[in-house]
C-alpha positions in Angstrom: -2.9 17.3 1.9 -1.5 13.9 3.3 1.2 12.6 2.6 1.1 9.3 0.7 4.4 6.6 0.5 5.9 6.1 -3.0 6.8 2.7 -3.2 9.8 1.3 -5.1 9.2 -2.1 -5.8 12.9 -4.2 -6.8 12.8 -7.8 -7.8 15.8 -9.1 -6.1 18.0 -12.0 -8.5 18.1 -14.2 -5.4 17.6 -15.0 -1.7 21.0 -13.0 -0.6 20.1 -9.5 -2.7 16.7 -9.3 -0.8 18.5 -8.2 2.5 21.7 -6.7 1.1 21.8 -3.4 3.0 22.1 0.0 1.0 24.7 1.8 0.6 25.0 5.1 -1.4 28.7 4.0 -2.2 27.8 0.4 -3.9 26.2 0.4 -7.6 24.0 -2.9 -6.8 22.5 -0.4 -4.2 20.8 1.7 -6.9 17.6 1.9 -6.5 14.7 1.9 -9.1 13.4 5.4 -10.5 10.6 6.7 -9.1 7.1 6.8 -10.9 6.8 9.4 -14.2 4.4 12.3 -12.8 1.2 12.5 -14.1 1.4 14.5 -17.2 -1.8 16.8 -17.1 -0.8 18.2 -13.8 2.4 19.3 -15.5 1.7 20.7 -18.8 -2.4 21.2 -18.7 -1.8 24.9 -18.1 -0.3 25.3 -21.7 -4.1 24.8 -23.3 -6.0 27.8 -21.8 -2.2 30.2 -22.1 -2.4 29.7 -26.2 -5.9 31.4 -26.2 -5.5 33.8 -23.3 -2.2 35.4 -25.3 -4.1 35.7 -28.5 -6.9 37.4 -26.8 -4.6 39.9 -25.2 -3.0 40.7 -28.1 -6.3 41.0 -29.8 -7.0 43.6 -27.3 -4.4 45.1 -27.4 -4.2 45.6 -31.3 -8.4 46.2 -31.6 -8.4 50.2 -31.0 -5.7 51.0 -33.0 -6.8 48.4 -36.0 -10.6 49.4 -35.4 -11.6 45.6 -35.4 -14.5 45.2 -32.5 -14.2 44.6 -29.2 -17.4 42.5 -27.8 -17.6 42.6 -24.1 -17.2 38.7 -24.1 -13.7 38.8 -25.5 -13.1 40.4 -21.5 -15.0 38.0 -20.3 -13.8 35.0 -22.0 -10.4 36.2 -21.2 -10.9 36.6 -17.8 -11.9 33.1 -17.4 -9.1 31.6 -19.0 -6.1 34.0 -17.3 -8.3 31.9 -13.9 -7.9 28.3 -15.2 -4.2 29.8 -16.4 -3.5 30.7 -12.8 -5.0 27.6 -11.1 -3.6 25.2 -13.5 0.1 26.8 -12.8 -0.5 26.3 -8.7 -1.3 22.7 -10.4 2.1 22.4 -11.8 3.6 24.5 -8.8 2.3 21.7 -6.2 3.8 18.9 -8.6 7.0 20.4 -8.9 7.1 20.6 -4.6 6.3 17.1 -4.4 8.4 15.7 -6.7 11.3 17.7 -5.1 10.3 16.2 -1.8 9.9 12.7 -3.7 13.6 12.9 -4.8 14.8 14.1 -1.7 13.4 11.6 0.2 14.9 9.2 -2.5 18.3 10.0 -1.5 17.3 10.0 2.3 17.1 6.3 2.3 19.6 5.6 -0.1 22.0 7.6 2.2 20.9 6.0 5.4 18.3 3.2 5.7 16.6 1.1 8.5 15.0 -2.5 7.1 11.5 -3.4 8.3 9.5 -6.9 7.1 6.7 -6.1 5.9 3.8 -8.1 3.6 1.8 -7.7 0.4 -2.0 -7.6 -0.8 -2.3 -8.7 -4.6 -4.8 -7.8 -6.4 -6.9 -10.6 -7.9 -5.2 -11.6 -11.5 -8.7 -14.0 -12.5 -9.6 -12.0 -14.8 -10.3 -12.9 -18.5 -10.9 -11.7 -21.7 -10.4 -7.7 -22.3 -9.0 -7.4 -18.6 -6.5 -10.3 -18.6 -5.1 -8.6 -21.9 -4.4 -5.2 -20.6 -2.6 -6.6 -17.5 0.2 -8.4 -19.8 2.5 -6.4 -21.7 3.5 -6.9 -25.2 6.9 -8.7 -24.0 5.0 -11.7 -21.7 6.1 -9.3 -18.6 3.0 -8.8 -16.0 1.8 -5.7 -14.4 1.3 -6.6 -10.8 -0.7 -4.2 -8.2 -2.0 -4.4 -4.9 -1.4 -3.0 -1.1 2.1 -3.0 1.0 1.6 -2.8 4.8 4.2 -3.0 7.0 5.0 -0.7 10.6 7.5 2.0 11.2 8.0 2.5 15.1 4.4 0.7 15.7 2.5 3.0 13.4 1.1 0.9 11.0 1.7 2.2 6.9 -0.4 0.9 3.9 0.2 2.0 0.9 -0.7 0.8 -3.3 2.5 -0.5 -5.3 2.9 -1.4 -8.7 5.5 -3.8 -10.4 6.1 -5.1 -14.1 7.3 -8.7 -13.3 9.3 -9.8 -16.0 8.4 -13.3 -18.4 9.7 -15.9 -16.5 9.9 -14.3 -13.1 8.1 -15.2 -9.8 5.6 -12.2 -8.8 4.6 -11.6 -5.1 1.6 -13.3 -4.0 -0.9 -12.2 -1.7 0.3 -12.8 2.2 4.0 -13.0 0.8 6.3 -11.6 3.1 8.9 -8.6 1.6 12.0 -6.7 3.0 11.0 -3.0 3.3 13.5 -0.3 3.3 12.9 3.3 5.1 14.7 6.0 5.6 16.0 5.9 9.7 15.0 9.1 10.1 11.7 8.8 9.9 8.9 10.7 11.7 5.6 9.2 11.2 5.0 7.9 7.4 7.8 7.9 4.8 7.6 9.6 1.9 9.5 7.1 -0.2 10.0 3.0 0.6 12.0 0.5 -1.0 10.5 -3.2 -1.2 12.4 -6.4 -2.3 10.7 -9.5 -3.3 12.3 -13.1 -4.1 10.0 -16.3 -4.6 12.8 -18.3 -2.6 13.6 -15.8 0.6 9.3 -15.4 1.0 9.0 -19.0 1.2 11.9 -19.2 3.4 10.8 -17.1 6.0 6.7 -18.2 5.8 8.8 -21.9 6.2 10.3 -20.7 9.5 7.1 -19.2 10.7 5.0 -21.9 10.2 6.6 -25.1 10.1 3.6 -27.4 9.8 3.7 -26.2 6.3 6.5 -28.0 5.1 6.4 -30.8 7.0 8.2 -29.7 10.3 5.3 -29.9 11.9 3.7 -33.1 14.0 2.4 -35.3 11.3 -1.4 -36.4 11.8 -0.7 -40.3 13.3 2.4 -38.5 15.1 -0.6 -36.0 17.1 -2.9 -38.8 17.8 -0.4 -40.9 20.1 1.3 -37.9 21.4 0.6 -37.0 25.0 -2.7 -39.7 24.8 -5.4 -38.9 27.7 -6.7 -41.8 30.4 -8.4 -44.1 29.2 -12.0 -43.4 29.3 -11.4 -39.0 29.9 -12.6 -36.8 26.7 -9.7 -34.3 25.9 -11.2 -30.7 27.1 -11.7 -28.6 24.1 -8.8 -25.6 24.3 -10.2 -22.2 25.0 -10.5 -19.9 22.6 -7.3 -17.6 21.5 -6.9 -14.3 20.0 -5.7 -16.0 16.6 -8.5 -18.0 16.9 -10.9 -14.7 17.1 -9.2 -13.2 14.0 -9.7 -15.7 12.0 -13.5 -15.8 13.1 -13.4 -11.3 12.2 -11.6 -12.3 9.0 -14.6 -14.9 8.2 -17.5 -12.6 9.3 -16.0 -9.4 8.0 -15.9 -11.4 4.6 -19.2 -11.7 4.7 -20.0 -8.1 6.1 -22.7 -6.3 3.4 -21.2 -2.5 4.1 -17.8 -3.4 5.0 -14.7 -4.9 2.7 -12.1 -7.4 4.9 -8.9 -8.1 4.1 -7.0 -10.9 6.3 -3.1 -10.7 6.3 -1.1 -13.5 7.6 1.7 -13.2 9.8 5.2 -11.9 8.9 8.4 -11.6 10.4 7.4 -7.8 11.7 3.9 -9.0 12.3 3.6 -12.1 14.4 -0.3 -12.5 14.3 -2.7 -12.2 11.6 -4.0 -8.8 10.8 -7.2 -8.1 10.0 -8.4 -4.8 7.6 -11.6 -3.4 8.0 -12.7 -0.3 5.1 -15.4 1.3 3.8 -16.1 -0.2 0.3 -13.8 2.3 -2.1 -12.5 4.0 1.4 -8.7 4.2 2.0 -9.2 4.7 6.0 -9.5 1.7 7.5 -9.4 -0.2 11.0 -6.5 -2.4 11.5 -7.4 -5.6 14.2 -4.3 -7.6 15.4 -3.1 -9.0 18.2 0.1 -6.7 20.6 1.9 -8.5 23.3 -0.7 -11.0 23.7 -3.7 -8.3 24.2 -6.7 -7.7 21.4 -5.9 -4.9 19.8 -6.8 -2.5 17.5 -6.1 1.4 15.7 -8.7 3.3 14.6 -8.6 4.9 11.1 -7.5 8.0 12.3 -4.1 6.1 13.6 -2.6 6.6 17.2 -2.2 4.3 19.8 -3.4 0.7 20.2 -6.8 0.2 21.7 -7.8 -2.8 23.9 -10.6 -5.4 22.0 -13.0 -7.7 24.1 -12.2 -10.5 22.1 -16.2 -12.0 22.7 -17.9 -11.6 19.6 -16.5 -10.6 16.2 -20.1 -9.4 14.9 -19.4 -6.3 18.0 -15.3 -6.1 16.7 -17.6 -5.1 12.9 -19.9 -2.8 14.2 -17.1 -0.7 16.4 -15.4 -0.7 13.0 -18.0 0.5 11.2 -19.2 2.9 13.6 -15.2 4.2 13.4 -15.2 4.8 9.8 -18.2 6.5 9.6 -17.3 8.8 12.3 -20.6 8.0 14.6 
């Protein structure tokens, strides 16, 4: 079984608490609880054990009571003292991971390593019925979607959830966030801690792209900058690897067998990212750009791979082919 990340998602008060380190020593450090286990995987054994008893002690009480004993009593029993014992391993398994949940929990409470990472929200244009089940009684908002952020170049995606309080900024899609991981970790953590503040994202996506807020070179500013002889057409620039992403993220939009999702840059990442899966798939082919080289890692991870950036329509069917193990 793989092991997934639990993400803790924390709502930071403002721009300073988003990268206020952790400390097992400081209460402001504490994080938030970890998700409630799913409750048939922990009690569902107790249904088939209520019958199985009172069979047994049916048989058990039948000769000496002469009541009868049909053969399917045996059988009956037999097939719930099976669902008894497999819904115990159930419980069993539960009861392992959520001790290696909470241990993990204290693992990067006790010593943690910060990591920028960025988020995928899931669409909230919904109406009617739908619209109503997504806001709670109280005007708070239940917000989901996909964190992916990298831990020693291994890239980690993983579903969070988040009841954003009335009155509170949520994380939008392409927001950056401050991801917390335990420094010991090998491979994928089992447990992550993400803060989110309206004012620090916008901050930092400020500093990465200036043009946004106006530190950029204004339109008239670009046309008299550097101006070319008089009578000489500017050469067009050649084509970069952001410029080929962008093209993937287009084409893979419009893909029939193959779902896109297109990440903008963040303070870990420094290109845009491009997510290729199969439609309700959770392997998928990550395309972004590593010291200036095309790159990209296959769904079953490893290292980066070297990408002709030619012709996005080729980049799709590699994918493809990828995902569906040809």
């Amino acid at each position: 079984m793989s092991q997934t990340t639990t993400v803790l998602v924390e709502l930071a008060d403002d721009p300073g608490a988003v990268e206020r380190p952790l400390a097992a020593d400081d209460p402001g450090s504490a994080l938030p609880p970890l998700p409630a286990r799913t409750g048939w995987r922990r009690w569902a054994w107790v249904v088939p054990t209520v019958p199985a008893v009172v069979l047994v002690a049916y048989r058990q009480l039948a000769p000496s009571q002469g009541w009868p004993l049909p053969a399917a009593v045996l059988g009956v029993l037999a097939v719930l003292l099976l669902l008894v014992a497999v819904l115990a391993l159930a419980r069993y398994l539960d009861d392992r991971d959520a001790q290696r949940e909470s241990r993990a929990r204290d693992a990067l409470l006790a010593d943690a390593e910060r990591t920028t990472g960025s988020v995928l929200v899931d669409s909230t244009a919904v109406s009617g019925e739908a619209a109503a089940l997504r806001v709670l009684p109280d005007g708070a908002a239940r917000v989901s979607g996909r964190l992916t952020f990298s831990v020693d170049h291994l890239p980690v995606r993983s579903p969070f959830t988040v009841t954003v309080p009335a009155g509170t900024d949520g994380p939008r899609s392409g927001d950056p966030v401050a991801v917390w991981y335990p420094r010991s970790t090998d491979g994928r953590p089992r447990v992550v801690l993400v803060r989110y503040q309206r004012a620090w994202a916008d901050d930092l996506l400020g500093a990465m792209h200036p043009e946004r807020t106006g530190g950029g070179t204004s339109a008239p500013e670009a046309a008299t900058a550097d101006p070319s002889p008089a009578g000489e057409a500017t050469p067009p620039s050649a084509p970069t690897n952001q410029d080929f992403l962008d093209a993937l993220g287009r084409s893979g939009a419009e893909h029939p067998r193959l779902d896109t999702e297109q990440v903008p840059p963040t303070g870990a990442w420094r290109s845009v990212r491009v997510d290729l899966s199969l439609p309700g798939s959770t392997r998928s082919v990550l395309v972004f750009e590593d010291d200036h080289e095309l790159v990209y890692i296959g769904p079953d991870g490893g290292a980066p791979q070297p990408l002709d950036p030619t012709d996005p329509s080729a980049a799709l069917d590699l994918a493809e082919r990828l995902l569906r193990g040809d």
